[in-house]
N, C-alpha and C positions, 0 to 999 in steps of 0.2 A: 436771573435764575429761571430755569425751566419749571413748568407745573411740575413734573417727576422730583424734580432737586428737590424742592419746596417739599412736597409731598416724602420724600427719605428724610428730608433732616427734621421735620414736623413729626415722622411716625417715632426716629431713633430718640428725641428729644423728651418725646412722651415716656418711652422705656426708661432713660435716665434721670429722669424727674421724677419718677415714682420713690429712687433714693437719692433724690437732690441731695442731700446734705452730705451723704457718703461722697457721692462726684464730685461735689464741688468741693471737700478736703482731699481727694484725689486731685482735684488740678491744682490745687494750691502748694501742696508735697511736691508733685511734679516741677510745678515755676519754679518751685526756691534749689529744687536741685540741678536745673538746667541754670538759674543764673541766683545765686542769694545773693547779689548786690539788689536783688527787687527786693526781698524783705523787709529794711528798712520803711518801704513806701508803706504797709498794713501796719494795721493795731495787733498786740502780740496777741489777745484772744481773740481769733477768727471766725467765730461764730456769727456774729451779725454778717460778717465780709459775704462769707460763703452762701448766705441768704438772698446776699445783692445780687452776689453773680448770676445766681439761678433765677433770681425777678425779671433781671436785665435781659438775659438770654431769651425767658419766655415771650417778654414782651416785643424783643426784637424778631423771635421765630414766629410771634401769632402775624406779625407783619408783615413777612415778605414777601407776597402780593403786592405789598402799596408801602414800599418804604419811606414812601414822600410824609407816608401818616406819621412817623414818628421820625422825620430826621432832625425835627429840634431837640427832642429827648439824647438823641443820638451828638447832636453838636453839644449840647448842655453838659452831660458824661465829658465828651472831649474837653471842653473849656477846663474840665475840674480836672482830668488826670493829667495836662497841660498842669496846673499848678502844681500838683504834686512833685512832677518835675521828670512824667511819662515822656520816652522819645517815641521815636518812630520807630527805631532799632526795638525798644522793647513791645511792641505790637509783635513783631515777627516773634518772638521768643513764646508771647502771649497763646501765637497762634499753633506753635511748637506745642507747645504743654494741653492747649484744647484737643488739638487731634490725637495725640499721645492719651489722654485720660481718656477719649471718648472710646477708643479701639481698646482702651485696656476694660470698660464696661460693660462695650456690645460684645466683646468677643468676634465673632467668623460675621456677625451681622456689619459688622464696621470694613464692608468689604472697598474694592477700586471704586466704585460708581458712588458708594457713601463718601468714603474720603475724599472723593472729589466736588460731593454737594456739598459736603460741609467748609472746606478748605474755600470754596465760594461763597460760599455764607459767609465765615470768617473773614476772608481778602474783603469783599462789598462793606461790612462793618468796618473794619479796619482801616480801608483807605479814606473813607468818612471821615474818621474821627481823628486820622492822621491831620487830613485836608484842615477840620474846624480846628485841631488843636494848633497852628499854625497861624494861623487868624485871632488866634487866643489873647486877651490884653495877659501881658507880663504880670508875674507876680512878685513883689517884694519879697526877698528872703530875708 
């Protein structure tokens, strides 16, 4: 990602962070209406969920200048949602419902040049976590 990328989805991330908890029940509304076979994967109170996601996020947005600092956090995440029985197929859907919540937040600020840092943002996590979750020891159902 370019300093500017980096710089857009660090500023927009601050703006939806101030109502983490609203965004992050927006993306979760959002997933289960583009696919509820994900459903099953959460706890039916989402309240902790919706916590994680916005931890995850920030600590993966404070990083990206030097993603090398956190791509074990990053493989560790993938190992776990490999067990739950995450594909690959459902990253894309993931990344459907991120861009989709974040534009329904910023409003006019979530314009082509954000959607496109962020959709890079997202794709660089994404194909990560695809790569480690693949690499993943199986897990016993």
């Amino acid at each position: 990602m370019t300093p500017r990328q980096i710089a857009i989805v660090r500023q927009q991330f601050g703006l939806v962070a101030r109502h983490a908890d609203a965004f992050a029940a927006g993306f979760y509304d959002t997933l289960f209406t583009i696919d509820d076979t994900l459903r099953p994967l959460f706890p039916a109170d989402l309240a902790a969920q919706r916590g994680k996601l916005v931890k995850v996020l920030a600590h993966v947005i404070l990083s990206l200048h030097d993603l090398g600092a956190v791509i074990d956090d990053v493989r560790a995440l993938a190992a776990r949602h490999a067990g739950y029985g995450v594909t690959s197929t459902d990253y894309d859907t993931v990344g459907i419902a991120l861009l989709t919540t974040l534009g329904d937040h910023l409003g006019d600020r979530f314009d082509d040049e954000a959607r496109a840092a962020w959709a890079l943002c997202y794709g660089t996590l994404a194909n990560a976590m695809i790569d480690a979750g693949r690499s993943a020891p199986a897990v016993a159902a």
